[in-house]
C-alpha positions in Angstrom: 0.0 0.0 0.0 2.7 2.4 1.1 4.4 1.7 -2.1 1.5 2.8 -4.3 1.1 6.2 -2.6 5.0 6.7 -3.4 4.5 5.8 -7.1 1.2 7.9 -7.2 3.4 11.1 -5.5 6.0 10.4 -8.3 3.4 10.4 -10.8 2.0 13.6 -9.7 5.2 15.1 -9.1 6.1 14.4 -12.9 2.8 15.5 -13.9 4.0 18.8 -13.0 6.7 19.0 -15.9 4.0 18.8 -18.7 2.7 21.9 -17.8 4.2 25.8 -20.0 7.6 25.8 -20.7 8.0 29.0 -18.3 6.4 27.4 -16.0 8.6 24.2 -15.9 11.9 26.4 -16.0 10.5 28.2 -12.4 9.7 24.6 -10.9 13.7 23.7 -12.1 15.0 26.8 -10.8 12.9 26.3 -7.1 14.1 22.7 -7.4 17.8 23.7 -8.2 17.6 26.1 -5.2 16.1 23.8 -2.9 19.0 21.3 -3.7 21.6 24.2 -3.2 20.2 25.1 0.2 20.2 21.7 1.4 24.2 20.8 -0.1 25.2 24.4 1.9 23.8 23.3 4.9 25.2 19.8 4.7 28.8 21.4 4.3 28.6 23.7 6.9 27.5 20.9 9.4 30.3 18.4 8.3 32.6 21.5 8.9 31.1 21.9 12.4 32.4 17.9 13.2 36.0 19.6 13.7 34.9 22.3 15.9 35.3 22.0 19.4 32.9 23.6 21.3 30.3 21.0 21.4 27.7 22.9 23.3 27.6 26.2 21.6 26.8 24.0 18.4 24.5 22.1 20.1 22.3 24.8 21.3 22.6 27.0 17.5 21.1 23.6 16.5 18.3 23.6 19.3 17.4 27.1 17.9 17.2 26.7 14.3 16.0 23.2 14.5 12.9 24.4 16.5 12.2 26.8 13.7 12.6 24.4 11.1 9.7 22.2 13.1 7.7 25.2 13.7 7.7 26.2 10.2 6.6 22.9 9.2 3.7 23.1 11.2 2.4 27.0 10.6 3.7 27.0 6.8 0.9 24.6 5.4 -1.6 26.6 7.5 -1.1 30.1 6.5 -0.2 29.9 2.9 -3.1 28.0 2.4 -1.3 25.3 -0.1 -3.2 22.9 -2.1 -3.3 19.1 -0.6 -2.9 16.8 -3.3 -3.1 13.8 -1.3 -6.2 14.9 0.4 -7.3 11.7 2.7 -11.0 12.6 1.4 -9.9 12.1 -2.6 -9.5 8.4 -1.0 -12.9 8.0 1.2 -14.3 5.7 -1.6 -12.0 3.4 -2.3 -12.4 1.4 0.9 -8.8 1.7 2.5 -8.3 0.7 6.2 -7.4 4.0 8.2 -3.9 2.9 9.7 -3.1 1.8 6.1 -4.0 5.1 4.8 -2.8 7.4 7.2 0.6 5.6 6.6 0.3 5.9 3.1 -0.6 9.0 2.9 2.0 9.9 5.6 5.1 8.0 4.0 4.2 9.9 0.4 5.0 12.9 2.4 8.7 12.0 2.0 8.8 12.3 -1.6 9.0 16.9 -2.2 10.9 19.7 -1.9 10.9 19.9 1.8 11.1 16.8 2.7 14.5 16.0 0.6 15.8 19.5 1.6 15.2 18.2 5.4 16.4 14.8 5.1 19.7 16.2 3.4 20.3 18.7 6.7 19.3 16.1 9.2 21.9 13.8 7.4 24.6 16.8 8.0 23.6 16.6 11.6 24.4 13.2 12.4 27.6 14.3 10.7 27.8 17.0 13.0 27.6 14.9 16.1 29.7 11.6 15.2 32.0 11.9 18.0 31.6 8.2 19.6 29.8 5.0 18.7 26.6 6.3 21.0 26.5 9.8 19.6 26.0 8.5 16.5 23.6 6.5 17.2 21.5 8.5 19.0 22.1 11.5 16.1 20.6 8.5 13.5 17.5 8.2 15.7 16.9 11.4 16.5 17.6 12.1 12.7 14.6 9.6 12.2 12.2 11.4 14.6 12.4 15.0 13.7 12.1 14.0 10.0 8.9 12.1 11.2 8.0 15.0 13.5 8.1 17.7 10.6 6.3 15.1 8.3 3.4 14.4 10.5 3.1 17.9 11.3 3.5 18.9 7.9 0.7 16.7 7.0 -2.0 17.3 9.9 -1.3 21.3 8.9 -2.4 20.6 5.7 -5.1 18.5 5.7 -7.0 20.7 8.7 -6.4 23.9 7.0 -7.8 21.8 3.7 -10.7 20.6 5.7 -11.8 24.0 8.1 -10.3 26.5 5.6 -11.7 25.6 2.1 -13.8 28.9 2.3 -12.4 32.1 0.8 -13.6 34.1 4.1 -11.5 31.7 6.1 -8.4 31.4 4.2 -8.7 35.3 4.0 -8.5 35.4 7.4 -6.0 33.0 8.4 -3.7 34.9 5.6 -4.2 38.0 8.0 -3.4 36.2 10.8 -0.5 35.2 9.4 0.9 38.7 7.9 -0.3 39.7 11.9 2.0 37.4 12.9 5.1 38.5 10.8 4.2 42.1 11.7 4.6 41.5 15.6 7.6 39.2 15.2 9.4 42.4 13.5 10.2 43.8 17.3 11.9 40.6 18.1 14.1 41.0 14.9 14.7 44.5 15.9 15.7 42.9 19.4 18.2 40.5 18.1 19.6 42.8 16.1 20.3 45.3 18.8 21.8 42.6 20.7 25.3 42.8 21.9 26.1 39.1 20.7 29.7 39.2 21.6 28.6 39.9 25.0 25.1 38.6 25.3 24.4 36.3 22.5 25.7 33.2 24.3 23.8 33.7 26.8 20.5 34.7 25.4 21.3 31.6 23.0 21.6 29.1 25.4 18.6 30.2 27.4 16.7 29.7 24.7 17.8 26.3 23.8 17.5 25.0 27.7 13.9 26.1 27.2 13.4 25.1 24.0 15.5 21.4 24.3 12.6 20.5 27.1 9.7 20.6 24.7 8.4 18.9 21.6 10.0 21.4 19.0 13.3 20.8 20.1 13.8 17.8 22.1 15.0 15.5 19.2 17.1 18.0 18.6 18.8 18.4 21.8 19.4 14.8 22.0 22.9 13.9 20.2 23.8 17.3 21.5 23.7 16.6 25.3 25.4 13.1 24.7 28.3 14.8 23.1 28.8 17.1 26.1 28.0 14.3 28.7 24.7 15.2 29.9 23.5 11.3 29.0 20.9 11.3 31.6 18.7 14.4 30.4 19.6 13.1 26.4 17.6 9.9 27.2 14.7 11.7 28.7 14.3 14.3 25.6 14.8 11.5 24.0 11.5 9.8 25.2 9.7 13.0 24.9 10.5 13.5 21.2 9.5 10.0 20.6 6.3 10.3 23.2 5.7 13.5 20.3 6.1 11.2 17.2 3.3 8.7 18.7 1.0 11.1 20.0 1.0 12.8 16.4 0.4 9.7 14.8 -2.3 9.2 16.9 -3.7 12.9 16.0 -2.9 12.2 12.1 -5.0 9.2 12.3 -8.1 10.4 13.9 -7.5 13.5 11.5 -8.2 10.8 8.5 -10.7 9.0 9.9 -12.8 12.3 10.8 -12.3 13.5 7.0 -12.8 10.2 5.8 -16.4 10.6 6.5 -17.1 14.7 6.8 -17.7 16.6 3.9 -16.2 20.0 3.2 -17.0 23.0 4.7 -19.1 25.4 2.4 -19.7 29.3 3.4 -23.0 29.9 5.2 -25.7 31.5 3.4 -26.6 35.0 5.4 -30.4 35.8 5.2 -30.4 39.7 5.2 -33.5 41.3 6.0 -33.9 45.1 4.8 -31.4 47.4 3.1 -28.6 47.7 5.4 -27.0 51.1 5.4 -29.0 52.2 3.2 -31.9 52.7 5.6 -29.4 54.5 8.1 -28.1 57.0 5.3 -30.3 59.7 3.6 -31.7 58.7 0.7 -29.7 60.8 -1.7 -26.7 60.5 -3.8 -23.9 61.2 -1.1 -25.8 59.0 1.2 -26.3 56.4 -1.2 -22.4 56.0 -1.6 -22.0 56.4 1.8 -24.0 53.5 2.4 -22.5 51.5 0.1 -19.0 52.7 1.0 -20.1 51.4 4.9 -20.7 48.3 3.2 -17.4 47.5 1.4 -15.8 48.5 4.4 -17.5 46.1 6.8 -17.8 43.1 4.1 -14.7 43.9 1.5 -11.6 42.3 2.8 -9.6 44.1 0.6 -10.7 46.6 3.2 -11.2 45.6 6.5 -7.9 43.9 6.1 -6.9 47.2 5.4 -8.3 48.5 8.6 -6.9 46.1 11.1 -3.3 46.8 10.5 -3.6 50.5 11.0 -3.7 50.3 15.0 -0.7 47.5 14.9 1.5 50.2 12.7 2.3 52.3 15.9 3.5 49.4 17.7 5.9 48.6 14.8 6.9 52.0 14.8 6.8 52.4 18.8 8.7 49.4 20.0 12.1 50.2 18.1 12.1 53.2 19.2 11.5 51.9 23.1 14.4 49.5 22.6 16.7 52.7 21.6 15.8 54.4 24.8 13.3 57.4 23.5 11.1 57.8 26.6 8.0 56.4 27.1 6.0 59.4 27.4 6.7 61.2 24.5 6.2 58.2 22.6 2.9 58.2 23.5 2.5 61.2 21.7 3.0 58.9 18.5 0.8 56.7 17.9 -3.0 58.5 16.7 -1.0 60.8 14.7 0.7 57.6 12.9 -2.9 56.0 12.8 -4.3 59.0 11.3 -1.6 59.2 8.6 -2.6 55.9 7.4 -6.3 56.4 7.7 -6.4 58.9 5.5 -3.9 57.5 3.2 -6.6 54.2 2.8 -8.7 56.2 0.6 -6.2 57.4 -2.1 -6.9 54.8 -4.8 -10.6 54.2 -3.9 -11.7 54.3 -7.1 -9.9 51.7 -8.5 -11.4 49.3 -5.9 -14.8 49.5 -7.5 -13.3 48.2 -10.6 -15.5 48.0 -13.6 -18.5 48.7 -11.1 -17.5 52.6 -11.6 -19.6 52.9 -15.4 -22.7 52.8 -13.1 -21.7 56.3 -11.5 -20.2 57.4 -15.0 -23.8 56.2 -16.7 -25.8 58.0 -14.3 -24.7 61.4 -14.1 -22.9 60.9 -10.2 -21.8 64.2 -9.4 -18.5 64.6 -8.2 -18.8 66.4 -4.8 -21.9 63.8 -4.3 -19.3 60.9 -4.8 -16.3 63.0 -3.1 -17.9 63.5 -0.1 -19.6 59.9 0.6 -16.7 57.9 0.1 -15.0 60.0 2.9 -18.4 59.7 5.3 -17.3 56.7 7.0 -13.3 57.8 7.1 -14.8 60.3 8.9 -16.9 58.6 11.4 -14.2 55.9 11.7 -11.4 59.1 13.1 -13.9 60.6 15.2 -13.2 57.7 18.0 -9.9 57.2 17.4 -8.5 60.9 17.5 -10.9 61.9 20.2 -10.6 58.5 22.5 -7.0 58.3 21.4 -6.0 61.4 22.2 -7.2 61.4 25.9 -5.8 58.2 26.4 -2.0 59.3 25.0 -2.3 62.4 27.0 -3.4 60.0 30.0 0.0 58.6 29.4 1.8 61.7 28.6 0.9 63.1 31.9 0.1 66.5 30.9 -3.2 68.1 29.9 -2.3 70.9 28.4 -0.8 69.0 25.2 -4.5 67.9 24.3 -5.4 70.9 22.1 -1.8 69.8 19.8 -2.7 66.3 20.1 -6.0 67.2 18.5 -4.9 69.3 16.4 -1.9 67.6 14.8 -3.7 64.4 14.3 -7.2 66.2 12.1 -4.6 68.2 10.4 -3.0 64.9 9.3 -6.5 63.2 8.8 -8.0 65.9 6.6 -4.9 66.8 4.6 -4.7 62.7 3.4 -8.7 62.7 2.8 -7.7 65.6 0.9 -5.4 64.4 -1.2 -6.7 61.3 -1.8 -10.4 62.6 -2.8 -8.1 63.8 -5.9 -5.6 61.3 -6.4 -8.1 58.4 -5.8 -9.4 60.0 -9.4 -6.9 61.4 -11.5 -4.2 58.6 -10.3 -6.0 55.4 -10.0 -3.6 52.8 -10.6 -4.3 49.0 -10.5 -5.5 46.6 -7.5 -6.6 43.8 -6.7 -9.7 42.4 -8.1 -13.2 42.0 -5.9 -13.6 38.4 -4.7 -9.9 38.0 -5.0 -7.5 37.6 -1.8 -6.3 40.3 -0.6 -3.0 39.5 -0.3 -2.8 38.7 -4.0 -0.4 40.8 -6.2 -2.3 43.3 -8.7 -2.5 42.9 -11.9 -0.1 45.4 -13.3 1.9 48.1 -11.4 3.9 51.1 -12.5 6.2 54.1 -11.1 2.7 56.2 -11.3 1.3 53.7 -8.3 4.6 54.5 -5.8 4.9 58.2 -7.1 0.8 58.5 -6.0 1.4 56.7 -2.7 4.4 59.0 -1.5 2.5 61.9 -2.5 -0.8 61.2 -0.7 1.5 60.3 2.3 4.4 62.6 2.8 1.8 65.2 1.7 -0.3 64.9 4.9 2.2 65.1 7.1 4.1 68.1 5.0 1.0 70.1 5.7 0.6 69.4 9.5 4.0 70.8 9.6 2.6 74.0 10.9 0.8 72.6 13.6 3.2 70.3 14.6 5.4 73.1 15.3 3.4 74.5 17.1 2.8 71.6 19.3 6.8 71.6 19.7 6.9 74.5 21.1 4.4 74.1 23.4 6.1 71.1 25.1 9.5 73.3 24.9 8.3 76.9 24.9 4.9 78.1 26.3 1.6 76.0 26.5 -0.4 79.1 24.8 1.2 77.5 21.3 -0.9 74.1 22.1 -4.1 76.5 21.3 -2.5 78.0 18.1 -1.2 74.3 17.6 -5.0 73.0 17.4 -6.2 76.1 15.6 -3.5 75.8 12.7 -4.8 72.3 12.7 -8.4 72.3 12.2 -7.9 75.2 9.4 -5.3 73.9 7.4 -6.7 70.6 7.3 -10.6 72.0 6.6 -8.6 73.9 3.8 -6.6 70.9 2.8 -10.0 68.3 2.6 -12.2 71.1 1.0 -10.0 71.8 -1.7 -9.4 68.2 -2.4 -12.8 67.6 -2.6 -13.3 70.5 -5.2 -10.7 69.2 -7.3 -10.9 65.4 -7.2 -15.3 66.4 -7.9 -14.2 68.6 -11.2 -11.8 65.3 -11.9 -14.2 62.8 -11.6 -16.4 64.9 -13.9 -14.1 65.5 -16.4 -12.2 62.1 -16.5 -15.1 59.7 -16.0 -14.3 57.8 -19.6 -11.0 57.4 -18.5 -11.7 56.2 -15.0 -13.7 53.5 -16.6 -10.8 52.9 -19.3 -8.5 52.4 -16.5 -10.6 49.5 -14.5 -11.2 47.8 -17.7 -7.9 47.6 -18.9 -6.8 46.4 -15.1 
């Protein structure tokens, strides 16, 4: 049985060469790379048999090798890759579960990652052939990560397969993930400021002593603590990584026999009852768009993915400058005004996002100011909390009152001045994105210097004309607190100025270019 899954796996894997020409050259060049990784690593851990300093290698392996299992577990997950062995392609044909969870499992061994792995792992036991028993116990443990990764590898898949086979789901979990990357940027920052010559072997092997205990790096740790005499705890990871091989062959089995007989998920149909929005807005043409602009907003995930990163931008921006040693209270100064910056810099190629949907305003007469104005409604409504709420609270933290009326007006001068810019950008700019329905973490369809040259514009711009106020608001920490008061007046007017001459502009635009607008989606 297991042999038939490998020679369906080979036939699939050779399948993939009869597909373009182009795209067999990318499959050789990934392959080709691949192989080079793997041959670099192997090197460099045959090279590491000569060094002598057993337990610094051993706990750089610990590390990286708990990555490596991590990765194999998270990878499958997040980018959402296509299971070709799917245990449910298999429900009919009447296979015993343990002889199809072991099929299934043992095809695993034939790909990319699984070569590439089984290449390293053999550099390892390389690494750590210092006696008859370390090489031994480097072969086993050799044998269990590989088995580790691949039933990991292979539960990943088939659950995301199986709970995320709806495009709102796999939307989400792709969020998740670029969440993820986006808050492990501080701890890159953090190893990076590191003083490794004086605190890297330290921080490294409190990390592996933590790690080396638990399921992602026990196997790991094992031929490691029998080179440097630790036999006794070497035995007892030992049983713990194999204690995690079983109990994930366990899971991997009840994972098959549960899809064996569930069908996939499909999305739930909504029943909707009224008009939505469009009851709450006035029934005319700017609140018509602003309903329907609510509505993308709550429903579009190329814009409520949009949304969710704006308040986790300050703490990318905030925790470096922590780690330098800015202090904490006037970085709480930072983050509405960076939120704002980026709220109003959302709406600078709105247009495009209705793609071809945009003839229906051209067709109808829309007038500019009408559309103007209720695409910007629920921007708007959206700041009102967050410079309001989020300025008492920075303040709360700042410890000082009086720096309320700049922290008010620095963050609407910076909100206005972006709406402004992008109510005319938005129309005589609009550059391609990504289609509705798609993900939206796909890659538009074309992209020019136009697209970066519009996005610098509409956000230096902003913050170029909140200079004013934000002088102000510097000299009211350093000066005199009356400059707070001009600080919040130059503010509000510049940025009333800023949003009401966008809006008179990108109207006359949309008027005059509506042809072109339309042009511009169709051709995207």
């Amino acid at each position: 049985m297991v042999a038939q899954f490998f020679g369906l796996k080979l036939r699939l894997l050779a399948n993939l060469f009869c597909r373009s020409p182009w795209q067999v050259v990318g499959l050789l060049v990934g392959l080709l790379y691949g192989l080079g990784v793997a041959i670099t690593f192997l090197v460099a851990l045959i090279s590491l048999r000569f060094v002598g300093d057993p337990v610094l290698i051993r706990d750089s392996l610990i590390v990286a090798g708990s990555v490596v299992v991590l990765g194999f577990l998270l990878i499958p997950i997040v980018a959402g890759i296509d299971d070709s062995m799917d245990p449910r392609k298999f429900a009919f044909l009447g296979i015993p579960n343990r002889s199809l969870s072991l099929g299934l499992a043992g095809s695993a061994l034939i790909g990319v990652p699984a070569v590439t792995l089984s290449i390293v792992l053999l550099g390892t036991v390389f690494t750590w052939s210092r006696g008859v028993g370390q090489t031994l116990l480097a072969l086993v443990s050799a044998g269990l990560i590989l088995a580790t990764c691949i039933l990991l590898s292979r539960v990943s898949a088939s659950l995301a397969a199986f709970l995320l086979s709806t495009r709102r789901s796999r939307e989400f979990t792709g969020l998740i993930g670029v969440v993820v990357l986006v808050m492990i940027s501080p701890v890159v920052v953090v190893l990076i400021s590191t003083d490794w010559a004086r605190h890297g072997r330290t921080l490294l092997g409190t990390l592996a002593s933590i790690l080396g205990w638990t399921p992602l790096g026990a196997a790991w740790a094992v031929p490691g603590d029998a080179s440097t005499g630790a036999w006794g705890p070497a035995i007892l990871k030992l049983v713990i990584a194999a204690a995690s091989v079983y109990t994930l062959w366990l899971i991997w089995q009840l994972v098959v026999a549960r899809m064996l007989v569930s069908p996939g998920r499909e999305a739930a149909a909504k029943q909707y009852s009224g008009l939505g929005w469009f009851d709450r807005m006035p029934h005319n043409a700017v609140g018509a768009i602003a309903a329907r602009t609510f509505t993308y907003w709550a429903r579009d995930s190329r814009y409520w993915v949009s949304l969710i990163m704006i308040p986790i931008v300050p703490i990318i921006a905030v925790l470096p400058l922590i780690i330098a040693g800015v202090p904490l209270h006037y970085l709480a100064l930072v983050p509405v005004p960076l939120m704002c910056v980026f709220l109003g810099w959302t709406m600078h190629n709105d247009v495009a996002y209705d793609s071809t949907a945009i003839w229906l305003h051209v067709a109808s007469g829309t007038r500019g100011v009408a559309d103007r104005i209720g695409r910007l409604v629920p921007a708007l409504v959206m700041a009102i909390p967050v410079i309001g709420m989020g300025s008492a609270i920075s303040i709360w933290f700042y410890g000082d009152w009086t720096v309320l009326p700049s922290m008010l007006g620095v963050s609407t001068c910076i909100l206005l001045a972006g709406l402004g810019f992008s109510s005319y950008t938005s129309t005589r700019f609009p550059y391609p994105v990504t289609k509705p329905g798609d993900s939206p973490f796909a890659q538009p369809q074309a992209s020019d210097t136009a697209a970066a040259l519009v996005q610098s514009l509409t956000f230096t711009g902003s913050i170029v004309l909140a200079l004013p106020a934000l002088l102000f608001a510097y000299l009211g920490i350093t000066e005199d607190p009356v400059w707070h008061l001009r600080s919040l007046g130059a503010g509000i007017g510049l940025g009333l100025l800023a949003v009401i001459v966008g809006i008179w502009l990108g109207s006359r635009t949309f008027e005059r270019r509506g042809p072109e607008m339309l042009a511009s989606a169709q051709r995207a």
